[in-house]
C-alpha positions as CSV (number, residue, x, y, z in Angstrom):
1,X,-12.3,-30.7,6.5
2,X,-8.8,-30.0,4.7
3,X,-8.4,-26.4,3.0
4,X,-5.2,-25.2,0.5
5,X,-3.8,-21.9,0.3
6,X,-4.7,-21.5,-3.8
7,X,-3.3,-18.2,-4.5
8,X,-0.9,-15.3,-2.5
9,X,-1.0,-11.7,-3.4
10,X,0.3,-8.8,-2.3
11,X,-2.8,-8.0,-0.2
12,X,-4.9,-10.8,-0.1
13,X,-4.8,-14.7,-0.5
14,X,-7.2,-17.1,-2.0
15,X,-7.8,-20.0,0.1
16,X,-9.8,-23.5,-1.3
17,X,-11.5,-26.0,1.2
18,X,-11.6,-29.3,0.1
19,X,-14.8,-31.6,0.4
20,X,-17.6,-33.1,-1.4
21,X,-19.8,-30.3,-1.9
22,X,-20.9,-28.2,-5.0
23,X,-19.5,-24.7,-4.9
24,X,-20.3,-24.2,-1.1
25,X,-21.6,-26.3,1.8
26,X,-25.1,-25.5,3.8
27,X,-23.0,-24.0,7.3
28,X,-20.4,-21.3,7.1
29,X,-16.8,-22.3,8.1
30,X,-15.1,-19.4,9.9
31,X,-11.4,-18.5,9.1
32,X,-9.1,-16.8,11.6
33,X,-5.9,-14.7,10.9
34,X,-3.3,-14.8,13.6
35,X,-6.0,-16.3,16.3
36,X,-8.5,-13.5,14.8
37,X,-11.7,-14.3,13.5
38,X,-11.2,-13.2,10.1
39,X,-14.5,-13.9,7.7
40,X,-17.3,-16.3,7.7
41,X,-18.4,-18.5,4.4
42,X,-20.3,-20.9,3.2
43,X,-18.3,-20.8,0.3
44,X,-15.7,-23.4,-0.7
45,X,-13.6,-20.7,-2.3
46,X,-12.7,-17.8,-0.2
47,X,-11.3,-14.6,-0.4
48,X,-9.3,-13.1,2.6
49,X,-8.2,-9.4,2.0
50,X,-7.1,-6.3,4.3
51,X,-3.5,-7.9,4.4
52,X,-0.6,-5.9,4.5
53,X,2.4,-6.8,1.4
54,X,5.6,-8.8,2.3
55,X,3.6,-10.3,6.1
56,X,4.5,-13.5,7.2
57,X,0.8,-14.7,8.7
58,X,-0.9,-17.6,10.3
59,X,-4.6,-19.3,9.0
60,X,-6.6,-21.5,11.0
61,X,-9.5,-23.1,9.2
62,X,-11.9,-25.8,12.0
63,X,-8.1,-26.1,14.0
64,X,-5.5,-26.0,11.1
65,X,-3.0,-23.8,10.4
66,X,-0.9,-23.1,7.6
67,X,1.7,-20.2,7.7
68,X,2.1,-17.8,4.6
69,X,3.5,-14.6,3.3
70,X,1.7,-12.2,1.4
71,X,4.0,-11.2,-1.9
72,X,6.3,-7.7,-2.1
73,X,5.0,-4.6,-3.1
74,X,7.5,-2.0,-4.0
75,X,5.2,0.8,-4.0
76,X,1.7,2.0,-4.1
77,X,0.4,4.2,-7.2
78,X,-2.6,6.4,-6.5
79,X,-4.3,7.0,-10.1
80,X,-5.8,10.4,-8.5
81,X,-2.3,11.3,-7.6
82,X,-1.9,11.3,-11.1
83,X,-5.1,13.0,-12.0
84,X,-7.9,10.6,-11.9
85,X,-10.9,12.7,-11.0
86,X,-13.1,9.4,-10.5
87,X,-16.2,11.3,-10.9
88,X,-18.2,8.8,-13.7
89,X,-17.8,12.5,-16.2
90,X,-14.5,13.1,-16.5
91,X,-12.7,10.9,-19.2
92,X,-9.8,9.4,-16.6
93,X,-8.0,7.0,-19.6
94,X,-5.0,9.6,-19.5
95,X,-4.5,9.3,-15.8
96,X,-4.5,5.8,-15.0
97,X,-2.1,4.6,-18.2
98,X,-0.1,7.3,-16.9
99,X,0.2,5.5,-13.8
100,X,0.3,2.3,-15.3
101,X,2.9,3.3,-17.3
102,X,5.4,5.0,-14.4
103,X,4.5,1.8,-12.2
104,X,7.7,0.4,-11.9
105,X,8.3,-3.9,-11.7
106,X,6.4,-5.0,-8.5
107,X,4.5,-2.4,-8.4
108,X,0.9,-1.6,-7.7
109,X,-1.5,0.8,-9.2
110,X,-4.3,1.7,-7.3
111,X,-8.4,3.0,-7.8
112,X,-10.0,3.9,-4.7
113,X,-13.5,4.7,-4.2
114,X,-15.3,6.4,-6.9
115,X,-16.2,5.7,-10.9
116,X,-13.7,5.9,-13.0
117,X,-14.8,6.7,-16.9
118,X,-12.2,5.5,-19.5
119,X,-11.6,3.9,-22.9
120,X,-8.9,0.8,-22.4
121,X,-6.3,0.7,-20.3
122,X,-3.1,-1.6,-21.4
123,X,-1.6,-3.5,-19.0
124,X,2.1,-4.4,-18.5
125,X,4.5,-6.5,-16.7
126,X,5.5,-7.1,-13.3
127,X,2.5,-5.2,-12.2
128,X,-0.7,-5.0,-9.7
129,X,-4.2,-3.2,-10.8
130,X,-5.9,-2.9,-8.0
131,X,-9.5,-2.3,-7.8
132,X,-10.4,-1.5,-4.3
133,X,-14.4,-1.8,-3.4
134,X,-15.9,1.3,-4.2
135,X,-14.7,1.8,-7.6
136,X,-15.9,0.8,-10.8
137,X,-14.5,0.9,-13.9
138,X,-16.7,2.9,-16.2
139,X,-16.4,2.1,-20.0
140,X,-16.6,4.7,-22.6
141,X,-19.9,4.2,-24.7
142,X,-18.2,6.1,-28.1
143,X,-16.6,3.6,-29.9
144,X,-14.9,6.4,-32.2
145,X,-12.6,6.8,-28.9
146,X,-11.7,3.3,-28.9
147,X,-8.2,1.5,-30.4
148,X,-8.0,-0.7,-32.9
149,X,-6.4,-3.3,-32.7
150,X,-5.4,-5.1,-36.1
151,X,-5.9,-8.7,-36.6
152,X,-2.7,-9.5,-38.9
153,X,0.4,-6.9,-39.5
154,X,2.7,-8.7,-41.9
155,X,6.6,-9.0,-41.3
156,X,8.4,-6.1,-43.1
157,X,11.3,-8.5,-43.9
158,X,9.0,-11.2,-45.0
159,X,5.5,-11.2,-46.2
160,X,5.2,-14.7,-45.7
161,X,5.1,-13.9,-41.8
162,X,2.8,-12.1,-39.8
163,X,2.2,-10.8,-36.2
164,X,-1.7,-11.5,-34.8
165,X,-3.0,-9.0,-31.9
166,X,-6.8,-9.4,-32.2
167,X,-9.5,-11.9,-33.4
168,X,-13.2,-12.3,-33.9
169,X,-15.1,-15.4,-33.8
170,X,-12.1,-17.6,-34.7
171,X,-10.8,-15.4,-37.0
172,X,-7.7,-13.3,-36.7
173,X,-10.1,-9.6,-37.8
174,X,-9.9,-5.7,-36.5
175,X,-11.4,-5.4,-33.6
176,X,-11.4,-3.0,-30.5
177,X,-9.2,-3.0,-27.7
178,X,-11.1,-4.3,-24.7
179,X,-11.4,-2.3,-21.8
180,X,-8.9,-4.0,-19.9
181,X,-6.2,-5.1,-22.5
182,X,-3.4,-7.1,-21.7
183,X,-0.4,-7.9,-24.5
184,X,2.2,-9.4,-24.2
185,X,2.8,-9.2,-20.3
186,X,3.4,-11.9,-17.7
187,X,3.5,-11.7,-13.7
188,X,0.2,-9.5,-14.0
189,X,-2.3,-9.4,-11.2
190,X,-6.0,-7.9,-12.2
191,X,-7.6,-7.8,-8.4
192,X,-9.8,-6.1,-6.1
193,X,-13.4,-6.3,-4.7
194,X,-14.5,-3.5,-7.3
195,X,-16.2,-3.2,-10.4
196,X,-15.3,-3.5,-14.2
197,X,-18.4,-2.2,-16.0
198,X,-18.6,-2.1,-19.8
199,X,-21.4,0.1,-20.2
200,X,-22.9,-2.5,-22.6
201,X,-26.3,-1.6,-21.9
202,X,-25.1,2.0,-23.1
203,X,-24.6,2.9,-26.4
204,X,-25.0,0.8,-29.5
205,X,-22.9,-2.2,-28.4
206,X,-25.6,-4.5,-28.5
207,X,-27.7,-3.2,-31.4
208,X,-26.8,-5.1,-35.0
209,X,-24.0,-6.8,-33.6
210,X,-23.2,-8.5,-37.0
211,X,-22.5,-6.1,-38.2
212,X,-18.8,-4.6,-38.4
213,X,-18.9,-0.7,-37.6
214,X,-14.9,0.5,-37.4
215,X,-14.1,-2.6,-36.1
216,X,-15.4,-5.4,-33.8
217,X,-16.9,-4.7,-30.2
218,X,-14.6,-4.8,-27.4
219,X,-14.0,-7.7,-25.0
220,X,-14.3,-6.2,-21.5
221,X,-11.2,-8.0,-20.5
222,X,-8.3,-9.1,-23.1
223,X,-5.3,-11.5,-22.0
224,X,-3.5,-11.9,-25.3
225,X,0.3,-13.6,-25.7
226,X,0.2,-13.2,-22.0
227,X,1.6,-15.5,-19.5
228,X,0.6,-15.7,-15.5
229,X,-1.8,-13.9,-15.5
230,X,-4.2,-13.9,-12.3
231,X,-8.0,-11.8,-11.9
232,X,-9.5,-11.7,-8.2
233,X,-12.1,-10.9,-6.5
234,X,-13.5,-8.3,-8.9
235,X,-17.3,-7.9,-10.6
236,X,-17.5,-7.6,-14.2
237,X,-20.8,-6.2,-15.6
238,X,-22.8,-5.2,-18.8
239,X,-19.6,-6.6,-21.4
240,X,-20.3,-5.2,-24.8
241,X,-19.6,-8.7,-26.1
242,X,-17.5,-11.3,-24.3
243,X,-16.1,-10.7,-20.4
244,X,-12.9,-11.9,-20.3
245,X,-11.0,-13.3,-23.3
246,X,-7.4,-15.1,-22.9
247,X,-6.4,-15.4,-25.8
248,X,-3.1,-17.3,-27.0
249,X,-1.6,-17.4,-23.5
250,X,-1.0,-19.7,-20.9
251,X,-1.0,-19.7,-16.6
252,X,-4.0,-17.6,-16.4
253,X,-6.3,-17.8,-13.3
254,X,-9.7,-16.5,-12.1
255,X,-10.6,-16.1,-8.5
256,X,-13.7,-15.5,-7.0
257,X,-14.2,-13.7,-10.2
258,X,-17.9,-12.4,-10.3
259,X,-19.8,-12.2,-13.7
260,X,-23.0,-10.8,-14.5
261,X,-24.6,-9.5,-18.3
262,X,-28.4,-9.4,-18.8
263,X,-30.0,-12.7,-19.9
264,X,-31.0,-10.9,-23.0
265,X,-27.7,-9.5,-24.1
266,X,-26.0,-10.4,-27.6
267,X,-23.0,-12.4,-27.6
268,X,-22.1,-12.0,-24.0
269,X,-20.0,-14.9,-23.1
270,X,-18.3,-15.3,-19.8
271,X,-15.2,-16.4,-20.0
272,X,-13.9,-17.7,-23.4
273,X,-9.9,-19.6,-23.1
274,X,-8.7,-19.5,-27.3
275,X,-5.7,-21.4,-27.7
276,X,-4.3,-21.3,-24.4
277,X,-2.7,-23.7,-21.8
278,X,-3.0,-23.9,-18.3
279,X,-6.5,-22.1,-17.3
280,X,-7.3,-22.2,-14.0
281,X,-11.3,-21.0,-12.9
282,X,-12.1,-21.6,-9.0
283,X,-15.1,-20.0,-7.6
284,X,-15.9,-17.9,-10.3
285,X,-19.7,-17.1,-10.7
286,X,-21.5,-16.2,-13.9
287,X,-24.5,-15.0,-15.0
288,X,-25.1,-14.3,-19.0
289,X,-27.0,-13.7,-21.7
290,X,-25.2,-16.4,-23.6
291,X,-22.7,-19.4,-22.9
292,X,-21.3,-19.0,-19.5
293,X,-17.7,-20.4,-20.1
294,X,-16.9,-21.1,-24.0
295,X,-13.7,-22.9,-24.9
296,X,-12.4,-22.3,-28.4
297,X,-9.2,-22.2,-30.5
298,X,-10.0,-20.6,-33.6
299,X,-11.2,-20.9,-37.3
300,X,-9.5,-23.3,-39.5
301,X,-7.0,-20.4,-40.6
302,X,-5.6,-20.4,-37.6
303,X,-4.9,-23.8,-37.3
304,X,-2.8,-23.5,-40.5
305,X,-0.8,-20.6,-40.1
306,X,-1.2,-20.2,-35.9
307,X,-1.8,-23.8,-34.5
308,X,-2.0,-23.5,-30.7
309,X,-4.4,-26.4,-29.0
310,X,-6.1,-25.1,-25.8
311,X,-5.2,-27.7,-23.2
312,X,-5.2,-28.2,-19.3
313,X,-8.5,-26.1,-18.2
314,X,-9.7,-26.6,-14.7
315,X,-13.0,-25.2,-13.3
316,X,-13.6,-26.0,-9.9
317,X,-15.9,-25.0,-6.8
318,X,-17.6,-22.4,-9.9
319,X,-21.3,-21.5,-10.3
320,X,-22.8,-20.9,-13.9
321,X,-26.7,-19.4,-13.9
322,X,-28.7,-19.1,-17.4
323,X,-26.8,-18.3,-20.2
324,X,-27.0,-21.1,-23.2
325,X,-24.0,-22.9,-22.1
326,X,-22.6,-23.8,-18.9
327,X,-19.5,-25.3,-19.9
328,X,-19.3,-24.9,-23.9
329,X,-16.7,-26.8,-26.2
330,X,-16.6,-24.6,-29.2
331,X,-17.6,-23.9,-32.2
332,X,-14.6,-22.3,-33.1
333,X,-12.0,-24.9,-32.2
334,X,-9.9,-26.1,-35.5
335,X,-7.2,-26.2,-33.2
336,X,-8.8,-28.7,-30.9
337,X,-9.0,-28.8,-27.3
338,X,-7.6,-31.6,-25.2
339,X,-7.6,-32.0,-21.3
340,X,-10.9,-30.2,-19.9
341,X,-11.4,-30.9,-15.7
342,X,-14.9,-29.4,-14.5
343,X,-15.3,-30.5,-10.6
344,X,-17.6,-29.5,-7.9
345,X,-19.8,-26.9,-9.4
346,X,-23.7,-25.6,-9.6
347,X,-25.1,-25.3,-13.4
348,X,-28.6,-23.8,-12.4
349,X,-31.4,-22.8,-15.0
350,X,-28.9,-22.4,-18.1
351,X,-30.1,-24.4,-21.6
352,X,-27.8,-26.6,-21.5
353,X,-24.5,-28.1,-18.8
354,X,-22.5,-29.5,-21.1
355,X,-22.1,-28.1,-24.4
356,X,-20.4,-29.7,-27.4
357,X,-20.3,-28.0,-30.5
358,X,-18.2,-28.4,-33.9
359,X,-19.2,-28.7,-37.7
360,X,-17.4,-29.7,-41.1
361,X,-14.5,-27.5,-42.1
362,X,-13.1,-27.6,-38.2
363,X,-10.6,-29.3,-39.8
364,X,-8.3,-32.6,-39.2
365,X,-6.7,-30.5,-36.4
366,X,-9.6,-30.1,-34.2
367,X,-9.9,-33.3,-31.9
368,X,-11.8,-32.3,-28.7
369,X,-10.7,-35.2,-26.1
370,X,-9.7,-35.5,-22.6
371,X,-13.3,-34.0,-21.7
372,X,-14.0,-35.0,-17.4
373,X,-17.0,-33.7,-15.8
374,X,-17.6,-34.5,-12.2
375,X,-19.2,-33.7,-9.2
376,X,-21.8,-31.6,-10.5
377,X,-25.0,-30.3,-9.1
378,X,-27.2,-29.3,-12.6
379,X,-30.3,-27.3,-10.9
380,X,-33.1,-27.1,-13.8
381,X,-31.1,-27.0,-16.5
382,X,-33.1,-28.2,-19.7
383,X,-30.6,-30.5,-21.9
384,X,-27.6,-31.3,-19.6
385,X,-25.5,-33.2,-22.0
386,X,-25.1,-32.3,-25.6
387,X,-22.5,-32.9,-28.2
388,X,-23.4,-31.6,-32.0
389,X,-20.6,-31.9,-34.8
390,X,-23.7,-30.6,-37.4
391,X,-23.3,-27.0,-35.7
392,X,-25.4,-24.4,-38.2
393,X,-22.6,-21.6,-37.4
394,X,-20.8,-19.3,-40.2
395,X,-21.9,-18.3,-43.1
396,X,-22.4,-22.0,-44.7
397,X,-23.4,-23.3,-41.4
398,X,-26.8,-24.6,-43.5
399,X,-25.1,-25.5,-46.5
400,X,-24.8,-29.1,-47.7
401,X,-21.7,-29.8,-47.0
402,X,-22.1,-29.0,-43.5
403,X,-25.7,-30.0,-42.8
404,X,-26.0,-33.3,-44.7
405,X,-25.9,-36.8,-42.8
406,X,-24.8,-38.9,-45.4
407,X,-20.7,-39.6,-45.2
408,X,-18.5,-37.0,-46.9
409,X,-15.2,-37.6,-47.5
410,X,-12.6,-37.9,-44.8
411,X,-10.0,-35.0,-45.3
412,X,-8.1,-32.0,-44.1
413,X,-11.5,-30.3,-43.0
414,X,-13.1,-33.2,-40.9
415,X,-13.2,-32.7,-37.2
416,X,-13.0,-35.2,-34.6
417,X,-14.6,-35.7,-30.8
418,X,-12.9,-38.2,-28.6
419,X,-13.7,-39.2,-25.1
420,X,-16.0,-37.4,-23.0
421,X,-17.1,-38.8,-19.4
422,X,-19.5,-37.5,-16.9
423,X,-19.6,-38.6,-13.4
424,X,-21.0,-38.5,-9.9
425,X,-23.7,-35.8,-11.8
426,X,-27.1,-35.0,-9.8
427,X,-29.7,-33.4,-12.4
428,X,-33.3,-32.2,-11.1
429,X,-35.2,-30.3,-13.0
430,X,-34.5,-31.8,-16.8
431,X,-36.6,-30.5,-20.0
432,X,-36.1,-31.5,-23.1
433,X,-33.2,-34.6,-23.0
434,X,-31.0,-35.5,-20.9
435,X,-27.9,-36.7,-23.4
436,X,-28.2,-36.0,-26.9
437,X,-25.4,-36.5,-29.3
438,X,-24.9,-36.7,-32.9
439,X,-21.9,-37.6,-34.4
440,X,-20.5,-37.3,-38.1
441,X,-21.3,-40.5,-40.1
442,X,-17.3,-40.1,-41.6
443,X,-16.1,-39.2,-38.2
444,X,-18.4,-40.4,-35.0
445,X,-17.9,-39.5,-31.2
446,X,-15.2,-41.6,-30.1
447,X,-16.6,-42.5,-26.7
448,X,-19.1,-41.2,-24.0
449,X,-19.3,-42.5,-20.5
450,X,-21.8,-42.0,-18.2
451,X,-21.2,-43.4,-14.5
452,X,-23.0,-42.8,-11.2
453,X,-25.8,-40.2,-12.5
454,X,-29.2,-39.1,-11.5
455,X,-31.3,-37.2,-13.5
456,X,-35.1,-36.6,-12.9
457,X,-37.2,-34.7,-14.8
458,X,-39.8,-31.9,-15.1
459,X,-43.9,-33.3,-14.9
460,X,-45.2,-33.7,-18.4
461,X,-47.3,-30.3,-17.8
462,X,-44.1,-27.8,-17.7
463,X,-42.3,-28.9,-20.1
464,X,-41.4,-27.2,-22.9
465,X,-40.3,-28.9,-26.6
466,X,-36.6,-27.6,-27.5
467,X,-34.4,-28.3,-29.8
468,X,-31.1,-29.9,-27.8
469,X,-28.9,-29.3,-30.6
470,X,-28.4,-26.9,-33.3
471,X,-28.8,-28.3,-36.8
472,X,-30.8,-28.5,-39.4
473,X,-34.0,-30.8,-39.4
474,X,-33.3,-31.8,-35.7
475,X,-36.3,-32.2,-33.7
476,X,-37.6,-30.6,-30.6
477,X,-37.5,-33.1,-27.6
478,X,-39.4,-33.1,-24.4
479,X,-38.7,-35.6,-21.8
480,X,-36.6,-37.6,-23.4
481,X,-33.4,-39.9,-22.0
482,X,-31.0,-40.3,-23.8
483,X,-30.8,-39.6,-28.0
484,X,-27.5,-40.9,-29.7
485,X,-26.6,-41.3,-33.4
486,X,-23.0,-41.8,-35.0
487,X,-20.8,-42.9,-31.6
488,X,-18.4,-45.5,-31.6
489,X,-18.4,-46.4,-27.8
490,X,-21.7,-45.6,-25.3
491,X,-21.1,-47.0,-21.9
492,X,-23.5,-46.0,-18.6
493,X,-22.9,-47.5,-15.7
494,X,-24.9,-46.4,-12.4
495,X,-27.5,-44.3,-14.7
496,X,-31.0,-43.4,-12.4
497,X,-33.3,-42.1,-14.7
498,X,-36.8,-40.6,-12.8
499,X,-39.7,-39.5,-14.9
500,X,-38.7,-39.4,-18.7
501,X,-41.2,-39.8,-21.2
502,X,-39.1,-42.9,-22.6
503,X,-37.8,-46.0,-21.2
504,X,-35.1,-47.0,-23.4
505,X,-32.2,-45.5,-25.0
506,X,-32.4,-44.3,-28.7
507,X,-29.1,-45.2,-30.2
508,X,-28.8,-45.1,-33.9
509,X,-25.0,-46.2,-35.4
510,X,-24.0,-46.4,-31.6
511,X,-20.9,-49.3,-31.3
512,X,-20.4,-51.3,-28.7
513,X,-23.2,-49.5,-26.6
514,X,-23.1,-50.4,-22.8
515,X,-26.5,-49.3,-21.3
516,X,-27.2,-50.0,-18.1
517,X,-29.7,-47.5,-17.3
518,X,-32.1,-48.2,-14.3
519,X,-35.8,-46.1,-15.3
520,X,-38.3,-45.0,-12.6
521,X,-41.3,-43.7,-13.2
């Protein structure tokens, strides 16, 4: 068994084995430093911290060994040094941007034991936060002591330009600094095996949340026009809306990241990459009370005046638990999304694995392609595969023009979906459907390919109807294989189907369907 060295900080390195399993294997490997043991695992990711900065050292994983060095750090910032009290009472925002602030390039800026209460912190360049285990990051429950930041300041030399520093479902709006809020920055490290708790379950973050009061609730963690960017090793909790937010950047990573809202939170996404290029999540956990990882790129006024496609995510060796979503595509992508690697990762008891959603008005801009799940261990989820372009979101989201399924006109506002493929996927534990997909009449799913996939189902007695996708008039399934309407190319090759309540494919307007489904009883 091969392992890579994924990631080197100052203290602490990720490292990555490499083999066949889902997240983590059944024994523990054991990893020595210098001839040391080090830590045991069962995980395929693995954090090793304790290291000392600028240390040339040597890692042995089942008799290999690979040399590193752990990165410089020029000095060590104690918040408390700069009056931190650390107490969960005292309001320590003054003390820790003052650190931030005096920490000079290469620096780090450290939070030892104890719980630190603050409204955001901004982030800068060339620069370590360091969370040590211990500490927690208490958020502020008033949001009268919160920023804001503005969605669109126009150019004083010309009105025709503008500068964008926050958004809100797709749409460039006022909203609240996060707690951790990072603008503009690059070479930023976020780690540590603490805590970043929003205090969500506090305060009125989660009552009437559509409803604007100041401005809109905080993300807990904001990456915005950032680049390399990279979270370890921390636990995120109780998010007043979404968790971590990168947002028009690009080389941002998440290690070993560790998130966790309640399953009946509002709008508490996991991780949500808008218009950004080169994501990286590997062994990141999350547990939500709505999609676990949502990709997006905006609203279709963003594609006009900010186009930014969000391209090149990989999630690997990750585990997604409840939540709607385990991997969502949208809704808010008029910027489109193309190149989407998911490998070697547990979706257990969310609604849905793969989640597909877009709608009329996306716009001509929005083509979601390139989509590649495989490797995939789906543990009870209900509908695994799903792809809706008659989304009910927004304001018109039941109007006609969104919700009928006769052909509209082919123009500036029609989305597309291009080639999705799922692979070398084991589901257990399926509810409703396994694939259901429905496609614009004007502007059907380009392709879907299913190859080497089990799926077996729930007994008749504990199932439960549910609606796979969200639109209007859509029946609640239970049971059923495979549901397709409005594709131009269906091809399954290797398909084991065990105990659906069907034996056949429905495929209405499906092209040049290929499907060679084998169903067992």
């Amino acid at each position: 068994m091969s392992f890579k060295i994924s990631a080197v900080f100052k203290r602490s390195i990720i490292i990555e084995r490499l083999n066949d399993a889902c997240f983590e294997t059944e024994d523990e490997c054991v990893v020595f430093l210098n001839g040391t043991e080090a830590i045991r695992s069962s995980r395929n990711v693995i954090e090793l911290d304790g290291l000392e900065p600028d240390t040339s050292y040597t890692l042995s994983i089942d008799g290999m060994e690979q040399e590193f060095r752990t990165r410089t750090e020029r000095i060590l910032l104690d918040v408390k040094r700069f009056g931190a009290v650390g107490d969960g009472v005292h309001n320590d925002t003054n003390a820790i941007q003052a650190a931030i602030m005096a920490c000079p390039a290469d620096g780090t800026v450290y939070l030892g034991a104890g719980t630190y209460y603050t409204g955001p912190i901004f982030l800068k360049s060339d620069m370590t936060l360091w969370v040590d285990e211990g500490a927690t990051i208490l958020a502020d429950t008033d949001r009268t002591h919160y920023p804001v930041l503005p969605g669109v300041v126009r150019n004083i030399y010309d009105n025709d330009e503008e500068e964008n520093f926050a958004s809100w479902e797709g749409n460039p709006l006022d909203s609240f600094a996060s707690v951790i809020t990072a603008i503009s920055v690059e070479n930023t490290d976020i780690v540590g095996r603490g805590t970043i708790d929003g205090n969500g379950d506090k305060g009125d973050w989660w009552i009437d949340v559509r409803k604007k009061r100041i401005a809109w609730r905080p993300k807990l963690v904001s990456i915005n026009y950032s680049q390399s960017v990279r979270m370890a090793g921390l636990h995120l909790r109780n998010s007043a809306c979404w968790a971590v937010h990168p947002y028009y950047s690009c080389d941002v990573s998440l290690y070993n990241v560790d998130i966790w809202n309640p399953s009946n939170s509002p709008n508490t996404d996991g991780i949500d990459p808008e218009s950004c290029e080169g994501i990286l999540m590997l062994g990141v956990k999350i547990s939500v009370g709505d999609d676990c990882v949502a990709i997006k790129s905006g609203k279709l006024y963003m594609a006009q005046a900010h186009f930014r496609r969000t391209q090149d995510v990989e999630i690997r060796n990750c585990r997604f638990e409840r939540g709607h979503g385990s991997i969502t595509v949208g809704s808010e992508v008029a910027c489109g999304v193309d190149g989407v690697h998911v490998s070697h990762c547990v979706f257990s008891q969310t609604d849905r694995g793969l989640r597909i959603k877009t709608r009329r008005g996306r716009g001509q801009k929005s083509l979601l392609t390139g989509l590649l799940f495989e490797n995939i261990k789906m543990d009870r989820v209900h509908m695994p595969v799903t792809v809706n372009m008659f989304y009910f979101c927004d304001p018109d989201g039941h109007s006609a023009y969104v919700q009928n399924q006769d052909p509209a006109p082919v123009d500036y506002r029609t989305p597309k979906v291009g080639s999705i493929e799922i692979r070398n996927v084991d589901c257990s534990g399926v509810d409703a459907c396994f694939l259901c997909a429905n496609g614009l009449p004007e502007s059907p799913i380009e392709s879907i390919r299913v190859t080497n996939v089990n799926v077996s189902y729930l007994p008749p007695e504990k199932r439960t109807p549910q609606c796979p996708i969200m639109m209007d008039g859509f029946p609640k399934l239970a049971g059923r294989s495979i549901v397709l309407k409005n594709v131009d190319s269906f091809e399954a090759v290797g398909l084991t189907i065990t105990g659906a309540a069907d034996d056949a494919p429905e495929l209405v307007n499906v092209k040049n369907p290929d499907a060679r489904v084998e169903y067992r009883k």
